[in-house]
C-alpha positions as CSV (number, residue, x, y, z in Angstrom):
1,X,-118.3,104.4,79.5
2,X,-121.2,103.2,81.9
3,X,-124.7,102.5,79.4
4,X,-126.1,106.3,81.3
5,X,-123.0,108.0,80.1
6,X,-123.2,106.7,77.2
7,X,-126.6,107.3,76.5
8,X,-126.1,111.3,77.8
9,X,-123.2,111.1,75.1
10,X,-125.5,109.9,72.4
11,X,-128.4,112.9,73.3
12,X,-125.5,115.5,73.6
13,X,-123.9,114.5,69.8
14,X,-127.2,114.8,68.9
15,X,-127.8,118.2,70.8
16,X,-124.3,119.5,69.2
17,X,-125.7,118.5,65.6
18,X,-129.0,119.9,66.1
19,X,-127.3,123.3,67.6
20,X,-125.3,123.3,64.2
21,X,-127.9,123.2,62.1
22,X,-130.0,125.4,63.8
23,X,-126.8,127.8,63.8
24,X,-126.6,127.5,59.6
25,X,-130.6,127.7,59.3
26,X,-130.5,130.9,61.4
27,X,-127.3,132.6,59.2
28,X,-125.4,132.9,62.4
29,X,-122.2,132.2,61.8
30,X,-120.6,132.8,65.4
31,X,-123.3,130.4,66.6
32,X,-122.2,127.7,63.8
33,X,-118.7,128.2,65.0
34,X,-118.8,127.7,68.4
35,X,-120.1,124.2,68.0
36,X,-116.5,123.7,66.9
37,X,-113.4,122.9,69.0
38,X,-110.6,125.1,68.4
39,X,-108.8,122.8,66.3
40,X,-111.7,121.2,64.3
41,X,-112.0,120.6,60.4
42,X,-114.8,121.8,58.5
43,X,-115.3,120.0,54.8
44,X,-118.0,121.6,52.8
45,X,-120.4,120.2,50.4
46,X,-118.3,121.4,47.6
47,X,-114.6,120.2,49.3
48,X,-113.8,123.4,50.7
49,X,-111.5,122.1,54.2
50,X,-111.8,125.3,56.8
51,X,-109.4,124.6,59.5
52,X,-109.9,125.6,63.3
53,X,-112.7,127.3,64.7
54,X,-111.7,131.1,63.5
55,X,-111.5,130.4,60.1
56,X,-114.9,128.5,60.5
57,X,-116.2,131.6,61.5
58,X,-115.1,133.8,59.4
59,X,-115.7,131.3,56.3
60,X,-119.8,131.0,57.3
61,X,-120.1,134.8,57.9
62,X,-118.2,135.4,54.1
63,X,-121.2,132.6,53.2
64,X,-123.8,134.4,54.8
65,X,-123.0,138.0,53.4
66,X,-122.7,136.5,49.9
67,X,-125.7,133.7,49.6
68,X,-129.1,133.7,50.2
69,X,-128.5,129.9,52.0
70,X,-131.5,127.4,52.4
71,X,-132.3,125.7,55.6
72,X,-131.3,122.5,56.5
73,X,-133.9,119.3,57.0
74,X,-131.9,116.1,58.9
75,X,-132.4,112.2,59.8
76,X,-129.8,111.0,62.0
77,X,-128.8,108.0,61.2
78,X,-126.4,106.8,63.4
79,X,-124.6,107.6,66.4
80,X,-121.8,105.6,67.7
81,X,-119.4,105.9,70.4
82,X,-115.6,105.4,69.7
83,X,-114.0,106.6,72.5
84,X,-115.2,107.7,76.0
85,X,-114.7,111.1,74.5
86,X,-114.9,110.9,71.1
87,X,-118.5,110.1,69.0
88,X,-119.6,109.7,65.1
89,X,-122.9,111.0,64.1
90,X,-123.8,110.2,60.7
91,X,-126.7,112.4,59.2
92,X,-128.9,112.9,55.8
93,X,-129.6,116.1,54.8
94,X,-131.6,118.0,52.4
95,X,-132.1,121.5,51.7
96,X,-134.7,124.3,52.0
97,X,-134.1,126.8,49.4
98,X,-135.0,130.1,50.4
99,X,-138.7,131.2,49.5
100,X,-139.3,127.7,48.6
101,X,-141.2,124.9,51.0
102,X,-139.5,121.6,49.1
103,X,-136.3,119.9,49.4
104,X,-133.8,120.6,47.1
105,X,-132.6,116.9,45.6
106,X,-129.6,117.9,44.3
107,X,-128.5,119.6,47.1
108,X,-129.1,116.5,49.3
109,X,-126.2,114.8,51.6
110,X,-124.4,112.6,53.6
111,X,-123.1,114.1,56.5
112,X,-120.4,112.8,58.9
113,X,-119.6,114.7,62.4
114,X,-116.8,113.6,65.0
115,X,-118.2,115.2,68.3
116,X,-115.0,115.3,70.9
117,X,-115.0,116.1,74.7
118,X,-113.4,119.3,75.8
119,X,-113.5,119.3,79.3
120,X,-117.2,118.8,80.2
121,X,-118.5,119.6,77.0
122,X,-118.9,118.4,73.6
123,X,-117.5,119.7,70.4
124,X,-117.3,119.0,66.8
125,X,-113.8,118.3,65.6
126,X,-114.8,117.2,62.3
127,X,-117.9,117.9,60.3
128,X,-118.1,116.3,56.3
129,X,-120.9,117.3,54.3
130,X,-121.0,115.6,50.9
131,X,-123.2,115.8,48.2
132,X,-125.9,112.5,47.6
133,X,-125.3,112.0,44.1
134,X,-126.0,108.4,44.1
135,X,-124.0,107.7,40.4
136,X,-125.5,105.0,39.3
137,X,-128.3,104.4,41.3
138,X,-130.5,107.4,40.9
139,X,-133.5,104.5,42.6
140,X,-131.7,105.8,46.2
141,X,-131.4,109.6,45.6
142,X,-135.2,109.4,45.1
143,X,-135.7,107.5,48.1
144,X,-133.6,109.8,50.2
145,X,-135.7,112.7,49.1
146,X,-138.8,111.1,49.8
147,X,-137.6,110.2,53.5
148,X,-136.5,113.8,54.0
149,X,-139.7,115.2,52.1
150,X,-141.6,113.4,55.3
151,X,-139.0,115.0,57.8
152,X,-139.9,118.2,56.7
153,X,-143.8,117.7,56.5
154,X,-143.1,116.4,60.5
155,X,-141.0,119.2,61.0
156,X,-143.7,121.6,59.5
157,X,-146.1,120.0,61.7
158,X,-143.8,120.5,65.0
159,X,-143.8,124.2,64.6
């Protein structure tokens, strides 16, 4: 992969990621899922594995009718080419609870998507979202929330 492929890679991973979120922050769950290739794995924050894109789909809307979800605030903190047509993004995330305007600390995590490329465009084929609990060294959960506390302030000021 030439260094302008590459770098077009890189912006479109983090195009697919932003496209996700914005998908989940807006409750639309046929959005969310069509960020995902047919054959992707979804593993939610509390280990639930949703396999290929349908069940994706109809997992987020049975999460949407049901819960009141809060909004997702990210940093992306990596994003690293494997293959010509395969990319990790690695992410932090905090949460938004609905009628609230702070981050959530305990709902903060790590989160890990594999972008693929189907034919010219770029799909998730694996997203991870796992909770931040830090065991043992509560000194970095605090600092995570702090560095996503200022995401949202810029993200505030963006609007």
């Amino acid at each position: 992969m030439t260094g302008v492929e590459g770098a077009n890679a890189d912006s479109e991973t983090r195009e697919l990621y932003s496209r996700l979120l914005d998908a989940w922050n807006k409750r639309n769950a046929r959005e969310y899922a069509l960020q995902f290739a047919s054959d992707a794995t979804l593993i939610g924050f509390d280990g639930t594995e949703v396999n290929g894109q349908l069940e994706i789909g109809a997992h987020l809307t049975e999460i949407f009718t049901h819960h009141q979800t809060p909004r997702y605030i990210a940093i992306v903190r990596e994003v690293r080419t494997l293959t010509p047509d395969a990319i990790l993004l690695r992410a932090n995330a905090g949460l938004v609870p609905a009628g609230k305007d702070d981050i959530d600390p305990a709902l903060n995590a790590i989160q890990t998507l594999v972008a693929v490329r189907k034919s010219a465009a770029w799909k998730t084929s694996l997203f991870q979202n796992t909770p931040a609990a830090f065991h043992m060294r509560p000194e970095l959960g605090k600092q995570l929330t702090e560095e996503l506390r200022a995401a949202l302030r810029d993200s505030v000021r963006h609007e």
